[in-house]
LOROZA-48337 format. One record per residue (C-alpha): x, y, z. Coordinates in pm, whole numbers, plus 32768, in hexadecimal, padded with zeros to 4 digits. Example, Ala and Ser with C-alpha at 12.3 -4.5 7.8 and 13.67 -1.06 7.14 Angstrom:
REM LOROZA-48337
ATOM | 84CE | 7E3E | 830C
ATOM | 8557 | 7F96 | 82CA
***
This chain:
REM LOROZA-48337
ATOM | 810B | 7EC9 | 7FE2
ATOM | 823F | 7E85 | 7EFD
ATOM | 823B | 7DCD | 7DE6
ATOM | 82DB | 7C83 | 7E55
ATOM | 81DE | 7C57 | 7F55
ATOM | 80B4 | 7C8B | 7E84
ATOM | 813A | 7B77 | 7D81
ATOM | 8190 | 7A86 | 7E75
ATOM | 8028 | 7AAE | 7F1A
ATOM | 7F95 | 7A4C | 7DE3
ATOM | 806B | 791F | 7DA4
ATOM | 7FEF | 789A | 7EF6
ATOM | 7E95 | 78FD | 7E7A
ATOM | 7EA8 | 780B | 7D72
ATOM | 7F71 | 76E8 | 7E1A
ATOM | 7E5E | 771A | 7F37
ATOM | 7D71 | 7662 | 7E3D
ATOM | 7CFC | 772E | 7D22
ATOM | 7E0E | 769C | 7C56
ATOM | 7D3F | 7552 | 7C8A
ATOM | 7C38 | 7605 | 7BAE
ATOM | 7CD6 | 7641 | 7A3F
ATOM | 7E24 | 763E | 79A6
ATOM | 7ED2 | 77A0 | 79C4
ATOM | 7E5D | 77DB | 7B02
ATOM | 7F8E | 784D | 7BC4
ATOM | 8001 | 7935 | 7A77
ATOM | 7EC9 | 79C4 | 7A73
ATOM | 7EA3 | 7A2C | 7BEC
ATOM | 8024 | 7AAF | 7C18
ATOM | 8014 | 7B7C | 7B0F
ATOM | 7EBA | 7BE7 | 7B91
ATOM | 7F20 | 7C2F | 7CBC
ATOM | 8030 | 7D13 | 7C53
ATOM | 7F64 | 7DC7 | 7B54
ATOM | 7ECB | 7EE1 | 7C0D
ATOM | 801B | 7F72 | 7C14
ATOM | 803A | 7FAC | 7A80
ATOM | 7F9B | 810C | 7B1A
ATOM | 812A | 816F | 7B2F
ATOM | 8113 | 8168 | 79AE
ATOM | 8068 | 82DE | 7A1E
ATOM | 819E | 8351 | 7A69
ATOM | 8200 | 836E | 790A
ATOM | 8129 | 84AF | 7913
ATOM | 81DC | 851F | 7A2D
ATOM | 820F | 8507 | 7BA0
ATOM | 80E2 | 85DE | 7BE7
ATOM | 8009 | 8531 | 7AD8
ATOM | 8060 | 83DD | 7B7F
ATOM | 8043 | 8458 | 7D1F
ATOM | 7EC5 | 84C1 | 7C95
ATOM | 7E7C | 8337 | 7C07
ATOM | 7F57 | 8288 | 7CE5
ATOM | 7E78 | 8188 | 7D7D
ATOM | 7D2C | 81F1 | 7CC3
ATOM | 7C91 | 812B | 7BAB
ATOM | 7D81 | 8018 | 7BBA
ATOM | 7D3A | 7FE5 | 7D3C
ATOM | 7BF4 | 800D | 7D21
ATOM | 7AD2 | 7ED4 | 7D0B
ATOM | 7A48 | 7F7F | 7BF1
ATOM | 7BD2 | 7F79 | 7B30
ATOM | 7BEA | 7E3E | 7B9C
ATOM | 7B27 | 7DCD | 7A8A
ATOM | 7C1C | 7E79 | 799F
ATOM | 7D5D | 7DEC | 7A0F
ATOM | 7CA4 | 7C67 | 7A59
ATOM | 7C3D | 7C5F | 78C9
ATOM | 7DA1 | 7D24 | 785A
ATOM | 7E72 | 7BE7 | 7923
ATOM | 7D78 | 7AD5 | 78A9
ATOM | 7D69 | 7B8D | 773D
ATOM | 7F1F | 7B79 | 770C
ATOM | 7F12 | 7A31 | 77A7
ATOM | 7E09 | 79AB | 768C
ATOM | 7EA6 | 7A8C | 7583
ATOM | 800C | 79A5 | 75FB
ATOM | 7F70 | 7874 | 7604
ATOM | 7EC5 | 787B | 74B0
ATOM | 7FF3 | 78FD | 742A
ATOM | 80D0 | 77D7 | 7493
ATOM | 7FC3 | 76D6 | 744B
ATOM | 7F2D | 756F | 74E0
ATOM | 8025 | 7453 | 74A0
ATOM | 7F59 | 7354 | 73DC
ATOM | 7F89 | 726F | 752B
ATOM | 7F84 | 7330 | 761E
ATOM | 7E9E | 727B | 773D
ATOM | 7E3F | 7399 | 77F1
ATOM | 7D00 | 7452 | 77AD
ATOM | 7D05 | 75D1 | 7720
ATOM | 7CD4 | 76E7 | 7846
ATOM | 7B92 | 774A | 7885
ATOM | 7B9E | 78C7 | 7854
ATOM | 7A94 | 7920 | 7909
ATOM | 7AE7 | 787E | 7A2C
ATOM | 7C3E | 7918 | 7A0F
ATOM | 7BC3 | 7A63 | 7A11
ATOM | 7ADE | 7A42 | 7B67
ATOM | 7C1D | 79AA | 7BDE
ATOM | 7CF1 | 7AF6 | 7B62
ATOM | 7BC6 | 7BAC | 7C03
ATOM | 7C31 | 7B53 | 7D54
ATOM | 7D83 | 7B13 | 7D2A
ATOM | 7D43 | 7CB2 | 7CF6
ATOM | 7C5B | 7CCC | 7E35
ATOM | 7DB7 | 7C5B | 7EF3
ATOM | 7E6F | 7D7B | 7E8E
ATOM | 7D91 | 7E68 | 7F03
ATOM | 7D6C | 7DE6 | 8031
ATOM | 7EB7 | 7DC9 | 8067
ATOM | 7EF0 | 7F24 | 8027
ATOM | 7DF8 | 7F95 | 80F7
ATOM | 7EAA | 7F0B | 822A
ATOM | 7FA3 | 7FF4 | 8206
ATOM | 7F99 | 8171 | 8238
ATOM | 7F8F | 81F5 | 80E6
ATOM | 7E55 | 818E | 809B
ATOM | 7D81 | 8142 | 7F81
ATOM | 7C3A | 81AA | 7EC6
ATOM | 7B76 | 8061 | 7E48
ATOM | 79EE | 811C | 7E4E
ATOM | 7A98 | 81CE | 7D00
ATOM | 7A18 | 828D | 7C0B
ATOM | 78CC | 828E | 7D24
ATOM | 7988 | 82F1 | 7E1C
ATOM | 7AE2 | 83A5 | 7E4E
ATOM | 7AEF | 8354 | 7FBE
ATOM | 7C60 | 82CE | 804D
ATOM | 7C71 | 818A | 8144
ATOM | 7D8B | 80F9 | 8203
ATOM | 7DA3 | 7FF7 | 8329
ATOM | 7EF1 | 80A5 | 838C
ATOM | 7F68 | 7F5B | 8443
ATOM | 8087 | 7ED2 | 833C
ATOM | 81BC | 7F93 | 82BC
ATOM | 81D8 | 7FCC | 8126
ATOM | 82CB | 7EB5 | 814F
ATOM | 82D9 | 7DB2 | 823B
ATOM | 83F4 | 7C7D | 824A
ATOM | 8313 | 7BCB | 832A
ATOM | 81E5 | 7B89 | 8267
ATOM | 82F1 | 7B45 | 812B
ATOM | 837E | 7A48 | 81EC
ATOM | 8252 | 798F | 8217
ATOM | 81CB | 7992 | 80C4
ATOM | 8320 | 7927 | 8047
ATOM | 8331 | 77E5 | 814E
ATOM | 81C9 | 7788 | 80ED
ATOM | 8244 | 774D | 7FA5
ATOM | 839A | 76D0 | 7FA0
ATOM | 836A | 761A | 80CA
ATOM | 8259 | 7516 | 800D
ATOM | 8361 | 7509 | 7EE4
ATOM | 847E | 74B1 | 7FC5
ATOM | 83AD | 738C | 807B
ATOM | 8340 | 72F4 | 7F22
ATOM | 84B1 | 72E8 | 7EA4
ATOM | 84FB | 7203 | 800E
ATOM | 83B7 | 7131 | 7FB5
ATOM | 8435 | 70F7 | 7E68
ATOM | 8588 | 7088 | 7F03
ATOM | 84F0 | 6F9E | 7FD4
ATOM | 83EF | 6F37 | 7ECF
ATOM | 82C6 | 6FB3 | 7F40
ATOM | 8194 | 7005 | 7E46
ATOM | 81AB | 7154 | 7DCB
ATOM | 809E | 722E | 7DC2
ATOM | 8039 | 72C2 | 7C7B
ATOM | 7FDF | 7406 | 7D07
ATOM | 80AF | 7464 | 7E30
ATOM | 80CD | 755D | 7F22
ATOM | 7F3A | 7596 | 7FB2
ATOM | 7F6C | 7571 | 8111
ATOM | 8082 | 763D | 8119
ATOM | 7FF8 | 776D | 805B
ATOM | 7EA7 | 772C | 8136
ATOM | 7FBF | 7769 | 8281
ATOM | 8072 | 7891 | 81D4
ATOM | 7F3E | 7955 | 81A3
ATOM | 7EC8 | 7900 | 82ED
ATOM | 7FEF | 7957 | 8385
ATOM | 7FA1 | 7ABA | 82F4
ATOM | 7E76 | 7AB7 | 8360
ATOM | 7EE8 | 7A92 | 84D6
ATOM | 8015 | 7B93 | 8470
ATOM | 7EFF | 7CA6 | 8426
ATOM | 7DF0 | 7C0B | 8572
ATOM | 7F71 | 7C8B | 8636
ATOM | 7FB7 | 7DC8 | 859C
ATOM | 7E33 | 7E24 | 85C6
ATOM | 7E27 | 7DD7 | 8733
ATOM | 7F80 | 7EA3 | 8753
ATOM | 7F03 | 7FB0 | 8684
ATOM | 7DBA | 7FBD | 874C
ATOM | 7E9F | 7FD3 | 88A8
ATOM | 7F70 | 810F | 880B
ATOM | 7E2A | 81D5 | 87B1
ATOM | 7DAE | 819D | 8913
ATOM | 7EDD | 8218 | 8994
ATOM | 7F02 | 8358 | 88D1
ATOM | 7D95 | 83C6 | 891D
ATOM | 7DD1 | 8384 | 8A66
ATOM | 7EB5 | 84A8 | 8AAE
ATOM | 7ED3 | 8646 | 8A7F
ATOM | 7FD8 | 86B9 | 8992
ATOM | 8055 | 882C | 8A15
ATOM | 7F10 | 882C | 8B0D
ATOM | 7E1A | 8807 | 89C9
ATOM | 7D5B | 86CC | 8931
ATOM | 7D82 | 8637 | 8833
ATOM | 7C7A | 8656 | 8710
ATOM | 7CFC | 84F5 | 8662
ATOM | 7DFB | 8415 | 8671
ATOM | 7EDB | 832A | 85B5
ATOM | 7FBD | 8225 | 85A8
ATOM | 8088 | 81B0 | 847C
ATOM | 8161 | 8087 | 8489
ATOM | 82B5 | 8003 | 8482
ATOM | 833B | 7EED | 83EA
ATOM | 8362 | 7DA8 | 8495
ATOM | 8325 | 7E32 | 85DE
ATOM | 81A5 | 7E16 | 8636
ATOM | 81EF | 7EDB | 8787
ATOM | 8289 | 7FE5 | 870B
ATOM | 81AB | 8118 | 8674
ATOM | 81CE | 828F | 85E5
ATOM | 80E2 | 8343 | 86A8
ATOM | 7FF8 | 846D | 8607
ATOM | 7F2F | 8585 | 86AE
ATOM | 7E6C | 8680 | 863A
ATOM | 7E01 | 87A1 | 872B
ATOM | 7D58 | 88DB | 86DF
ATOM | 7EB3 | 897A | 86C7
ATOM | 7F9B | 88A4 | 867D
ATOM | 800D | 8724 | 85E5
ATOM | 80DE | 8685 | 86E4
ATOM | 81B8 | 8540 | 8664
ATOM | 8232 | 8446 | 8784
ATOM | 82CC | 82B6 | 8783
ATOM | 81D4 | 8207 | 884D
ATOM | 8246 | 80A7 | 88F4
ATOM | 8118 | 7F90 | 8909
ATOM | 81B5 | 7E93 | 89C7
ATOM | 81AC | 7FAB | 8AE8
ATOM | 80D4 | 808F | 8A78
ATOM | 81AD | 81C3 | 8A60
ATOM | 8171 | 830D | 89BE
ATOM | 829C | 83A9 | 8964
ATOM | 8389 | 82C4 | 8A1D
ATOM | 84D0 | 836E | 89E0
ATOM | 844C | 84C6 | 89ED
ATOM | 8455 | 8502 | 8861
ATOM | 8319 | 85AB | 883C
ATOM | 8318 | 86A9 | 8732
ATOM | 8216 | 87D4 | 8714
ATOM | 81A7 | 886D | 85BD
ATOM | 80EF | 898A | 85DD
ATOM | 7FC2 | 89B7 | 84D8
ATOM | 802C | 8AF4 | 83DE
ATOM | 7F29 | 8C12 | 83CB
ATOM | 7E9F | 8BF5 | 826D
ATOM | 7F02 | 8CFD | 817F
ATOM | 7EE6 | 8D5D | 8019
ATOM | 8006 | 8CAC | 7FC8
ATOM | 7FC5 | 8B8B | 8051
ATOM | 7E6D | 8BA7 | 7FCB
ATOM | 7EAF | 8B94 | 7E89
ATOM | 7F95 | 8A9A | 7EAB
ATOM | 7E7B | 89A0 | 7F31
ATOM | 7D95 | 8A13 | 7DF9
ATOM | 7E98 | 8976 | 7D0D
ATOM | 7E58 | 8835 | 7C35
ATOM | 7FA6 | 8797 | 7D2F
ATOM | 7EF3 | 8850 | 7E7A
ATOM | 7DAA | 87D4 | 7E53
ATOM | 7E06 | 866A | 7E1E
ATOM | 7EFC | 8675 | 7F1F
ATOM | 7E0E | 86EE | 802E
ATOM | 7D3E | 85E0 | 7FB1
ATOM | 7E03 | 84D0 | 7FF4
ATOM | 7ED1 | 8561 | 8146
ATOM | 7E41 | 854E | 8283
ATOM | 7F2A | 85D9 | 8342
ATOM | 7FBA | 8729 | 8258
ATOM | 8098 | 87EC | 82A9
ATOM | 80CA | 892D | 81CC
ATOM | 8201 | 89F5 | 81D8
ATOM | 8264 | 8B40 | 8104
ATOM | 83B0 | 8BEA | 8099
ATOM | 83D7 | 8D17 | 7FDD
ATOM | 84BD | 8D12 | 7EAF
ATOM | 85BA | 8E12 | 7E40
ATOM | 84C5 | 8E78 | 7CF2
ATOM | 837C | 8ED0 | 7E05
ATOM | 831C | 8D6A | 7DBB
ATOM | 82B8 | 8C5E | 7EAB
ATOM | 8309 | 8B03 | 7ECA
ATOM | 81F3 | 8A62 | 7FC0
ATOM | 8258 | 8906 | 8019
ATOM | 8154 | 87D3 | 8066
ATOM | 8193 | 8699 | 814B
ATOM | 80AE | 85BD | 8232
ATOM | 8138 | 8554 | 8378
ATOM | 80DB | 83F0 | 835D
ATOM | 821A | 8391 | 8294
ATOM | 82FD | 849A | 834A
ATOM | 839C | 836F | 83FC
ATOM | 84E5 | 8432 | 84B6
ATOM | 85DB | 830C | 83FB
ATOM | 85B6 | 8347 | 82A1
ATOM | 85A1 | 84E5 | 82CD
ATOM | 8713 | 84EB | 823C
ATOM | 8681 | 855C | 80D0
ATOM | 8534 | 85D8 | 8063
ATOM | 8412 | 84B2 | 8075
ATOM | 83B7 | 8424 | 7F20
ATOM | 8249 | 84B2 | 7FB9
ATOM | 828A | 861D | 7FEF
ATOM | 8223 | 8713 | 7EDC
ATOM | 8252 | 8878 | 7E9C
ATOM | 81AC | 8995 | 7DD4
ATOM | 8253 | 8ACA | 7D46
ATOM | 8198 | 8BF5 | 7D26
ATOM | 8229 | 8D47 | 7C80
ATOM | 81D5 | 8EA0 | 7D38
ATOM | 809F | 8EBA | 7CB8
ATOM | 8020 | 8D50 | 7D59
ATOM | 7FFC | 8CA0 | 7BFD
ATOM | 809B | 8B53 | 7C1F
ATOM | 81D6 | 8B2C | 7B40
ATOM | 8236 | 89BA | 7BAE
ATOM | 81C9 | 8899 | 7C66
ATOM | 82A4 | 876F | 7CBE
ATOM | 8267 | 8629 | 7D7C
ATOM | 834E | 853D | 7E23
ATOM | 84EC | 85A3 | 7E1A
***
């Protein structure tokens, strides 16, 4: 998920009680919760370089560990820094407490990025094996809408109390973070049944007289009922819109057809790179295209057909990658992303 939703999930995380437990609760589980993505630091070694970690040891439970006692370690390093007021009431955190807290505030962001259709690794460094719920797109206004209410909302109702002189609550805001992340909950219980209805529906049909092998569906935002629909056959990847609310396979007759290229040495070669063999790792659905250059060299160009959504084909996809070969088949280049 993006980076807004991930923050504002662990701020509910906190105000849903653990912030009951020790002071610097709620700084301690935001930040945690967003930490799995300091794996974009990567990406100072390049695009490639950061494709091949993105969503590894960060996202992993193993990483976890890492990023719980880096968040916990800054916030003691800030607090000892600024130092105790020689009146302050309030007792000190309790640091290990914080970081079991971090821990989990952690746990959230990998399973919120498993519900989408990237995926993610967590079994890392054991195992490199990818998982994804497919049922929520990488951003959706929906669920950021409910986080946000569960935690103004509670803000806005204790300004009215006050008005009207009610007692205020010390620690505001449970109930409503306890509804927000509940109302996720039911969000993903939805998208799950939905998601369920569109795999039945695309196994339940030929595609050009042939079966399909496996099937797909990757979401959409905000719409639960509408779905990108993915087939594999022995010869071909076919890509439809499937409708759940009537169970339609390609409703508006948009089907497209992608034939499956005959391997050749080119193409080979291309897939033995450092950029082909992590890419094939990670796609499920590849698709591998190759075009000769003026020199006798060879571009060979990478994408998986889960995130060719037909809407946002007017440039190339920040996941599409390439590898340029020279006549010989030695690779000369590898980019990722535009």
């Amino acid at each position: 998920m993006e980076p807004v939703t991930h923050f504002l999930t662990g701020a509910c995380l906190a105000r849903a009680g653990f912030n009951r437990k020790t002071a610097l609760t709620t700084a301690t589980m935001c930040l945690a919760a967003e930490a799995p993505d300091l794996d974009v630091l990567a990406n100072v070694k390049g695009a490639v370089f950061g494709f091949a970690h993105h969503r590894g040891f960060t996202h992993s439970f193993a990483g976890l560990i890492f990023t719980s006692a880096l968040v916990v370690g800054v916030l003691y390093a800030i607090w000892t820094l600024r130092g105790k007021p020689v009146k302050d009431p309030e007792p000190p955190p309790r640091w290990g407490l914080l970081l079991l807290f971090g821990y989990i505030a952690g746990l959230s962001h990998i399973l919120l990025d498993y519900t989408n259709n990237y995926g993610v690794r967590p079994f890392w460094p054991f195992s490199e094996r990818w998982f994804s719920w497919d049922i929520v797109f990488i951003l959706e206004p929906v669920m950021l809408l409910v986080l946000i209410t569960g935690l103004v909302l509670p803000s806005l109702f204790a300004l009215i109390a006050e008005e009207v002189g009610a007692r205020r609550e010390r620690l505001k805001g449970r109930l409503g973070a306890i509804l927000a992340l509940a109302a996720v909950v039911v969000l993903w219980g939805v998208r799950d049944y939905e998601h369920r209805r569109a795999i039945a529906a695309l196994e339940a049909r030929q595609y050009e007289k042939a079966n399909p092998v496996r099937v797909s569906a990757s979401p959409y935002w905000v719409n639960p009922f509408r779905w990108r629909g993915l087939v594999e056959t022995a010869n071909f990847f076919a890509t439809t819109p499937v409708t759940t609310w009537d169970l339609e396979v390609d409703p508006n007759d948009q089907m497209e057809i992608w034939r499956k290229a005959e391997e050749m040495p080119v193409t080979s070669a291309a897939k033995q790179s450092y950029l082909g063999r992590v890419y094939l790792d990670w796609a499920r659905y590849p698709l591998t295209e190759a075009e000769p250059l003026p020199d006798g060299g060879y571009v060979v160009n990478f994408k998986d057909l889960r995130f060719d959504y037909p809407e946002m084909r007017r440039r190339r996809s920040v996941l599409e990658a390439s590898v340029e070969l020279d006549k010989k088949l030695k690779v000369v280049g590898e980019r990722f992303g535009r």
